[in-house]
Phi, psi and omega in degrees: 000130179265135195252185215276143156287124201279170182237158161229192180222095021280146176225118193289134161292197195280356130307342206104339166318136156301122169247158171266134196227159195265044224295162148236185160263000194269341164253005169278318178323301192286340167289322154332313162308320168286306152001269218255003151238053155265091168218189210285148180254187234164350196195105212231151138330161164260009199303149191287162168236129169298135157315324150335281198313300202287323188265029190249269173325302192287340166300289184327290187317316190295353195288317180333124208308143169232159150276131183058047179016072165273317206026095188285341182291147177213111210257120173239114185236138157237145185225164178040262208263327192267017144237355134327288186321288171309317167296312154351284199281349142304314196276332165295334181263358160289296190295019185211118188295359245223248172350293199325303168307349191260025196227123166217155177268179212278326173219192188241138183265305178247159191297137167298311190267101172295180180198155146267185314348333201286338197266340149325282163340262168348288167334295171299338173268350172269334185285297158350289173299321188259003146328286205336329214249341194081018159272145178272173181267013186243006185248081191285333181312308215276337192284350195272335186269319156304308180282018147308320178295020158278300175310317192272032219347042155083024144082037186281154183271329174210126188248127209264144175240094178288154181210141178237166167254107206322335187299344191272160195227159199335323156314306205278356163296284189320311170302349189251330147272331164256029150275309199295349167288327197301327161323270194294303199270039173261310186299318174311323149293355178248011179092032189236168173226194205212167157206131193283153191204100161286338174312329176260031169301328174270351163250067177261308181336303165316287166332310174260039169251346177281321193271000204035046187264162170284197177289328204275346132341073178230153190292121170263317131199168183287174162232171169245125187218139153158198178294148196262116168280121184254041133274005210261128178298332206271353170309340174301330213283132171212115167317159173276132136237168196290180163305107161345337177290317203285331163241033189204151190229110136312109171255130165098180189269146162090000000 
């Protein structure tokens, strides 16, 4: 289902261009929607996404705030042979423990030390997901084999690389996450998911031997972009999140 294009104020046209927008509730409805039904998919159609649509999407996305309009994001999307490809050599140097060890990633993505809430947290969506599929916790194959499918990008017709330029910096990471919401929830407004992928960080060697990038380069993460099988069990799955009560302090009167 494709849901309504929300407007904002300033809100870009279909160039990118700023327009003056309106709220309403029929476009607060559709932004809330887009929103608040994104969440990571696992399991795609093989159906094509047109080229229109992803730089249609990616238009949108760039409205996304910088400092100083730096806009740190840089978009590598494949399709057909060149994400064949790409998947091929990865999933070889994933199946082979040999290989595997020798690929660490470029930065650290999760905390050295857990805690809770996060690593409960953390657990539970994992545990989830392999209800969902009938894996056990002693079945290290099958876990193994899901999470190759990371590698196949989930079985998507396309697949997104993001890259920063190493000089920039933690500001420009932040900024590079609400490119990447802008992203997934644009795709959303057009009837496609997504599914964001730190996984494939520990192999940007490959990756960027597939992208021809310099050094100067780094990989922040994939993506999954395309149609939702809604057959797929494991598309069943939608994380908890906590109450507004549980993360946020009212400071002041009122």
């Amino acid at each position: 289902m494709t849901l309504a294009s929300p407007d904002r104020s300033p809100a870009p046209s279909a160039t990118g261009a700023p327009t003056t927008a309106t709220a309403t509730s029929l476009n607060t409805a559709a932004v809330d929607a887009a929103i608040t039904s994104r969440h990571s998919l696992r399991a795609f159609l093989p159906k094509p996404v047109p080229r229109p649509l992803i730089e249609e999407l990616l238009t949108v996305a760039a409205r996304a705030p910088s400092g100083t309009n730096t806009q740190p994001w840089q978009v590598h999307v494949l399709t057909g042979t060149a994400k064949q490809a790409l998947s091929r050599d990865i999933l070889a140097a994933f199946n082979d423990p040999v290989q595997r060890a020798q690929h660490t990633e470029p930065y650290a993505y999760y905390p050295t030390e857990w805690r809770s809430p996060y690593v409960d947290r953390r657990r539970k969506v994992g545990w989830d997901l392999y209800s969902l599929l009938g894996i056990g916790k002693a079945d290290k194959a099958r876990m193994h084999a899901q999470h190759a499918r990371n590698y196949e990008f989930f079985g998507a017709p396309v697949g997104l690389m993001f890259t920063i330029d190493s000089v920039m910096q933690q500001g420009s990471w932040l900024d590079y996450g609400m490119f990447l919401q802008n992203v997934m929830v644009a795709a959303r407004a057009r009837g496609l998911d997504t599914c964001p992928q730190a996984a494939f960080t520990q192999f940007h060697r490959i990756i960027r031997q597939h992208l021809g990038l310099g050094e100067e380069q780094m990989l922040v993460c994939g993506m999954s972009l395309g149609y939702a099988d809604p057959a797929a069990i494991e598309n069943a799955l939608v994380t908890e999140r906590e109450p507004v009560a549980g993360f946020t302090r009212f400071l002041g009167e009122g």
